[in-house]
Phi, psi and omega in degrees: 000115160352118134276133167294120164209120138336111188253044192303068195264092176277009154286130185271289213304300191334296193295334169303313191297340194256310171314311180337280172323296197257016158265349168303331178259353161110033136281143162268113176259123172227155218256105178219117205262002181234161182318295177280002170261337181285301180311324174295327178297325200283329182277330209254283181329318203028083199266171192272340166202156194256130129284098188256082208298181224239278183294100179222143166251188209094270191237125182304155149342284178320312192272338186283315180275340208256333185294341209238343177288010182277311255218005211207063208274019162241189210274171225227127170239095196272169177267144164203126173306143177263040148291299178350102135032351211313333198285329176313300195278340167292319172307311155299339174057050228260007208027057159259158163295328184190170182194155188208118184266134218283174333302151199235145154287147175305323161301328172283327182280313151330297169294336197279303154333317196281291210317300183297310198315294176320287207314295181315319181257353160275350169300334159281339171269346197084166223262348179222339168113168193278351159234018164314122209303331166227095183321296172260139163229139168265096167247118198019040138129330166256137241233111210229099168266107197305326200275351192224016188035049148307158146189152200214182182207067170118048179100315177293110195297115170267149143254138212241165166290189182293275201290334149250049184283307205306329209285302199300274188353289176300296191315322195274335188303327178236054145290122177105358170237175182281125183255128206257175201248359146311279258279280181338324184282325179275353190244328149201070145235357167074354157204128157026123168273139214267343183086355191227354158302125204232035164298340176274348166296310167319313206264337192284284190304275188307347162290298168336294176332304187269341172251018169063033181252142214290129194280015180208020123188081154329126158253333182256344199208110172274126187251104173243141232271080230062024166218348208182192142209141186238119173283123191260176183254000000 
């Protein structure tokens, strides 16, 4: 079956040209070029993944995601001129899943589409799969269940998204050692990290955020500096 995917583009040419590609490629693509009609589609359509321009009128990128995101868990690929901010958008906590900065080659944009997809759907099995032997791991109190994607911390239930369930998993599954963000980027997300994507950082401060852990001296989740990130033991 096709996967729906949302193009929330307001360059008309752009977006005929990228809908072209990736309808070319065995997507159903439908088109929406202002803020506020993409949160009703995006909420009424539920589509299998969203493309989210930065620059929009009505509602800005930023306000189309944090309004659809209560209501609307799959993944979110926003668009950003690379004039743009990121520390902004880190800051805002906004739940996209993944960026790409414009103009994006198609092909990059394409693998980046597969990647979230591959994600989404193994994420219903857990991150190593339904039988995997240790299913739960405990590391100084916090407790990551792969079957039922629980995670909680001295007891405390945390909620975490889709994409930073998987990112805490792989840290806590190789707690204690250093994970460099090739290695990460490529064990989940399925491609060559580009060097200048810094979702996963995003997603590092938010995880941080939600287990209280202080982001300017981490005790549980480590920034070790040109090599990583480490969970500790």
């Amino acid at each position: 079956m096709e996967k729906k995917i949302l193009l929330v583009e307001d360059d008309f040419d752009l977006a005929e040209l990228t809908a072209s590609y990736l309808i070319s490629n065995g997507y159903q693509v439908d088109i929406v070029s202002d803020g506020i009609n993409a949160v009703d589609q995006i909420l009424q359509q539920q589509p299998d993944l969203v493309i989210l321009d930065l620059m929009l009128p009505g509602l800005d990128g930023l306000e189309v995601c944090q309004k659809v995101r209560p209501k609307f868990d799959k993944p979110i690929l926003m668009l950003t001129a690379r004039s743009d901010n990121i520390d902004e958008i880190l800051g805002l906590e906004i739940g996209a899943d993944d960026y790409l900065g414009k103009p994006v080659e198609p092909r990059l944009l394409l693998a980046h589409i597969k990647a979230l997809l591959r994600r989404t759907t193994r994420s219903g099995e857990g991150a190593d799969g339904p039988t995997n032997s240790n299913a739960v791991l405990n590391v100084n109190g916090l407790e990551l269940d792969n079957r039922s994607r629980n995670v909680s911390l001295n007891g405390q239930p945390i909620t975490l998204s889709d994409p930073e369930y998987d990112l805490l998993w792989l840290l806590t599954r190789n707690a204690g050692n250093i994970l460099s963000r090739e290695y990460i980027f490529e064990n989940l997300r399925g491609i060559d990290y580009d060097g200048s994507n810094r979702a996963i950082d995003i997603n590092i401060s938010r995880i941080r955020n939600k287990l209280g852990d202080n982001p300017s001296n981490p005790s549980i989740i480590k920034t070790i500096r040109n090599k990583g990130y480490l969970l500790v033991v």
